[in-house]
DRENGU-170858 format. One record per residue (C-alpha): residue number from 1; x, y, z. Coordinates in nm, 4 decimals, decimal comma. Layout:
 num       px       py       pz
 NUM        X        Y        Z
...
This chain:
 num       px       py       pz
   1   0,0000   0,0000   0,0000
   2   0,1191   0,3830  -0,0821
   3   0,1353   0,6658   0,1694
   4   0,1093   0,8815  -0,1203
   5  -0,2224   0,9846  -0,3335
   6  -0,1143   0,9488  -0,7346
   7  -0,1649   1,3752  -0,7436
   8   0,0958   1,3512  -0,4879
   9   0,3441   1,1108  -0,6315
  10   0,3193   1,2227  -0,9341
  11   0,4156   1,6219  -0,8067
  12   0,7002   1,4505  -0,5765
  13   0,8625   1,3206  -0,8841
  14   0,8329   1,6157  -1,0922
  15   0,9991   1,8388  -0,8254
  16   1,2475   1,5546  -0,7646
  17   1,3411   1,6164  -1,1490
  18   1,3785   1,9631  -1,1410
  19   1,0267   2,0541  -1,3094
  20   0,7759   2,3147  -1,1297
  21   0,3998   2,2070  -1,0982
  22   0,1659   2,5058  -1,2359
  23  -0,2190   2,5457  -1,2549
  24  -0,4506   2,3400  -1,0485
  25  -0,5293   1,9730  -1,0768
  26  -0,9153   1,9420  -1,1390
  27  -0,8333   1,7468  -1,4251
  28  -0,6130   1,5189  -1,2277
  29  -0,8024   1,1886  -1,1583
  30  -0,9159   1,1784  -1,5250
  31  -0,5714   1,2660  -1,6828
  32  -0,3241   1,1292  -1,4452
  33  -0,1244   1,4232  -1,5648
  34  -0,0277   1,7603  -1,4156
  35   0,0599   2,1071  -1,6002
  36   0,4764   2,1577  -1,5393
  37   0,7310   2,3901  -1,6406
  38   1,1049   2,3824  -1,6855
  39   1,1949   2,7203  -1,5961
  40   0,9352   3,0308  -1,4485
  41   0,6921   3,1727  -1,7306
  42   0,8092   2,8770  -1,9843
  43   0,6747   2,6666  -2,1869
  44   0,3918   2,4215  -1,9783
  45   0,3274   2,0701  -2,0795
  46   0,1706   1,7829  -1,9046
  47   0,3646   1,5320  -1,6993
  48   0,2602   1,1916  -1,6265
  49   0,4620   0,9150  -1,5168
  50   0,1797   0,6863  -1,4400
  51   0,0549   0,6756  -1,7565
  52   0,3432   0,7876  -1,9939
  53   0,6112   0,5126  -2,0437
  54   0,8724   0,7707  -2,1653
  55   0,8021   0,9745  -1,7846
  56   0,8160   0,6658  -1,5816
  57   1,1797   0,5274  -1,7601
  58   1,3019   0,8657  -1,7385
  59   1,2457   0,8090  -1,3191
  60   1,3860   0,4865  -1,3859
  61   1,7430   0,6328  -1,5551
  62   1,7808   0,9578  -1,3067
  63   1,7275   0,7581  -1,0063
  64   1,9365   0,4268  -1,1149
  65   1,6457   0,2089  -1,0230
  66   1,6065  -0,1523  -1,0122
  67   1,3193  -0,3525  -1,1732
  68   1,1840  -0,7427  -1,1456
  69   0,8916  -0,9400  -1,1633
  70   0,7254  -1,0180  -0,8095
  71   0,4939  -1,2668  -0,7222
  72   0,2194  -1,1262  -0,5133
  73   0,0067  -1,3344  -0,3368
  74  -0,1629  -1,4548  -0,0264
  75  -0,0945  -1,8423   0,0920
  76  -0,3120  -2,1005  -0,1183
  77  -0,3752  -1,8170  -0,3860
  78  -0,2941  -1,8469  -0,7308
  79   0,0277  -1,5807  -0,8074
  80  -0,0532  -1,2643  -0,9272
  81   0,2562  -1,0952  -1,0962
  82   0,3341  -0,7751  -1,0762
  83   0,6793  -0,5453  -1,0690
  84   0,8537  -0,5083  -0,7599
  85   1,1163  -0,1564  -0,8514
  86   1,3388  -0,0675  -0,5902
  87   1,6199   0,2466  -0,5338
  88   1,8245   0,2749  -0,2520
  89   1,6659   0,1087   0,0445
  90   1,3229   0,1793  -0,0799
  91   1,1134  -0,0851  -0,3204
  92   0,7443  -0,0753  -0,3868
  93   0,5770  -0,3539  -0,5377
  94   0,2555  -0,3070  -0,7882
  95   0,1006  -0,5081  -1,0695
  96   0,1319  -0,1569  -1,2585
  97   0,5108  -0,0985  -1,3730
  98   0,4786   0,2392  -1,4143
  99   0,2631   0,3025  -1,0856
 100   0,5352   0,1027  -0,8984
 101   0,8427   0,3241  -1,0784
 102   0,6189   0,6602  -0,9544
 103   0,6176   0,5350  -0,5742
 104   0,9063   0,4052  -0,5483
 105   1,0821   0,7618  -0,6158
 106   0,7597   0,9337  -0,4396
 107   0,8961   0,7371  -0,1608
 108   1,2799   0,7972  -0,1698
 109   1,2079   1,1565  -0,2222
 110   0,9905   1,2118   0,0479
């Protein structure tokens, strides 16, 4: 389980890259994406590691991250796999790569 909402991830690892969150988030839980900027009164674009591949592997490079497939399940179950990425001492495990890649820095950044 996360500590973090995705709006909150997701603006953790934008500030962890350097990028500054503009604009409100109204949009948020249907986009998954927030409005950022490089640099004060640039250019704004959306950001979105949760559902962008390129966002999440960019995470992935900065932060030297490690990803594997992880069984997750409950005794007698059936597995369930899903991707276990870890950094540091932190790891978060989530059927959702790019999810797991989002809290994983979310939580090494906090």
């Amino acid at each position: 389980m996360s500590d973090f909402t995705d709006l909150e991830a997701t603006n953790i690892c934008a500030v962890a890259l350097g990028f500054r969150p503009v604009g409100e988030y109204k949009d948020f839980e249907t986009t998954k994406a927030i409005q950022m900027e490089e640099v004060l009164g640039g250019p704004k674009y959306k950001y979105s590691p949760l559902t962008d591949g390129a966002s999440a592997f960019e995470l992935v490079e900065v932060f030297q991250l490690a990803i594997d497939r992880f069984a997750m399940m409950k005794a007698g179950e059936i597995p369930t796999w899903g991707w276990r990425v870890k950094g540091g001492d932190t790891s978060y495990v989530h059927f959702s790569l790019k999810k797991a890649i989002t809290i994983c820095v979310a939580k090494m950044k906090q």
